[in-house]
C-alpha positions in Angstrom: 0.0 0.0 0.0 1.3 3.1 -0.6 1.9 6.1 1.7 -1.1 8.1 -0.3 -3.5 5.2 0.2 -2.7 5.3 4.0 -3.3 8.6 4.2 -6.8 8.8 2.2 -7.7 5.8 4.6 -7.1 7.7 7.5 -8.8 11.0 7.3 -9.1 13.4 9.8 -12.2 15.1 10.7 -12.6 18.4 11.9 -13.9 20.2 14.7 -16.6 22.1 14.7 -14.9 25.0 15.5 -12.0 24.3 12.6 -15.2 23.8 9.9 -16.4 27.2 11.0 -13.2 29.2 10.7 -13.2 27.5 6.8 -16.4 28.3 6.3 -15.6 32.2 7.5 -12.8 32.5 5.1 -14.8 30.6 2.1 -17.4 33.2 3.1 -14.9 36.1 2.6 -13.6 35.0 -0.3 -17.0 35.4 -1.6 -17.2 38.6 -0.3 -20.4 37.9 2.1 -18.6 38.7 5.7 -19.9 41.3 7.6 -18.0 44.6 8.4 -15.6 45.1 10.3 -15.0 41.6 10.2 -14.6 41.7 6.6 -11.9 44.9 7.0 -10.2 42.9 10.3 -9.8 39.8 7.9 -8.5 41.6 5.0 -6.5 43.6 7.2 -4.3 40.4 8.8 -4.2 38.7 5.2 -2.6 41.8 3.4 0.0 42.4 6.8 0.9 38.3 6.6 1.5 38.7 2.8 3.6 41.8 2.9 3.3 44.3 6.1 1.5 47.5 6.4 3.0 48.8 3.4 1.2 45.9 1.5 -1.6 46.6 3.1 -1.8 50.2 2.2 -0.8 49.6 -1.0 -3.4 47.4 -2.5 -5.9 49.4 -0.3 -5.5 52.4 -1.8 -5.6 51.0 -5.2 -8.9 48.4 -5.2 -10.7 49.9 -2.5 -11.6 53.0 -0.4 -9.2 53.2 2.5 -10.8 55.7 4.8 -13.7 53.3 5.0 -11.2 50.2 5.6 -9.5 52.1 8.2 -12.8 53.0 9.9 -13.9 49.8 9.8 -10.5 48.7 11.6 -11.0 51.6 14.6 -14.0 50.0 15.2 -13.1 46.6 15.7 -9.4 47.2 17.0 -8.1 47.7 20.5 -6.7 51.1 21.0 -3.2 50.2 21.1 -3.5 48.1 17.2 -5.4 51.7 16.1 -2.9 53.4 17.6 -0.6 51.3 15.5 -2.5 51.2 12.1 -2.5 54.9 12.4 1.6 55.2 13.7 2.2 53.2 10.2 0.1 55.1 7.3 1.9 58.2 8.8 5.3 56.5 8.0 3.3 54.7 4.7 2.5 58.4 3.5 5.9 59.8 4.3 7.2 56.8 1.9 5.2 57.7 -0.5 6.6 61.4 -1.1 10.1 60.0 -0.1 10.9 56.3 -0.9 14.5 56.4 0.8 13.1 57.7 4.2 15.0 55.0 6.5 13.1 56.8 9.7 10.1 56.1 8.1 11.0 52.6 6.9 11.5 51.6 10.6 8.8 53.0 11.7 6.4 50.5 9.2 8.8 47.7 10.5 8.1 48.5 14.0 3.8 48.6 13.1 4.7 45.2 11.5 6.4 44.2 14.9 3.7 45.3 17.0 0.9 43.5 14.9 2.3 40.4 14.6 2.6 40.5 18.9 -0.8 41.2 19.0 -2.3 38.8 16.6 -3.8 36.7 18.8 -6.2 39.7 19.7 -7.5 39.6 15.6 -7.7 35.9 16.0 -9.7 36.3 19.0 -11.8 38.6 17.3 -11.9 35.9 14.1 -12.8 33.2 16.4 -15.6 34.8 18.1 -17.1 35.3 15.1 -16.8 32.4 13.4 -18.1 30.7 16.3 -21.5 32.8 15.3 -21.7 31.1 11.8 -24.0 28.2 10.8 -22.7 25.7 8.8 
């Protein structure tokens, strides 16, 4: 037997709660998550995939990011808001000056501080797909 039929013989089932947090992300993929959780979602996929300057990046260009960010406030704790804010400062200074190294550090710093905090969004992400019916 090989090692593929062994492992299609033994199959794993998933919790409840793991079918859920699928089913949140199949949901946002088709764009039918609720806000802020939508926003909070999109928010941690951009920072995994390429920090806050990612982020603001592909923000700015597909969607409106005033409403993204307002979204955020409302779902974020202070200190992540405080964050999200501390890097488009830096993101905008980038933009008029590419080379700024202050500013650079500053976005590495917001990328630092989200990734410490993660658990919170997941948290958040949790809680919420624990709400949905599969």
């Amino acid at each position: 037997m090989s090692l593929f039929d062994l492992f299609k013989k033994k199959q794993v089932e998933l919790t409840e709660e793991q079918l859920k947090w699928n089913k949140m992300w199949d949901l946002w993929t088709e764009g039918e998550v609720e806000s802020p959780y939508a926003e909070l979602m999109t928010y941690q996929g951009e920072i995994n995939n390429g920090g806050h300057s990612q982020y603001f990046f592909n923000i700015e260009n597909n969607d409106d990011l005033d409403k993204e960010m307002s979204a955020l406030e409302n779902i974020l704790s202070d200190k992540l808001i405080d964050n999200l804010h501390r890097a488009y400062k830096a993101h905008l200074i980038l933009e008029e000056n590419e080379d700024d190294e202050n500013a650079e550090e500053i976005i590495e710093q917001c990328d630092d501080m989200f990734y410490e905090n993660e658990e919170e969004i997941n948290n958040k992400l949790q809680e919420y797909a624990y709400k949905i019916q599969l």
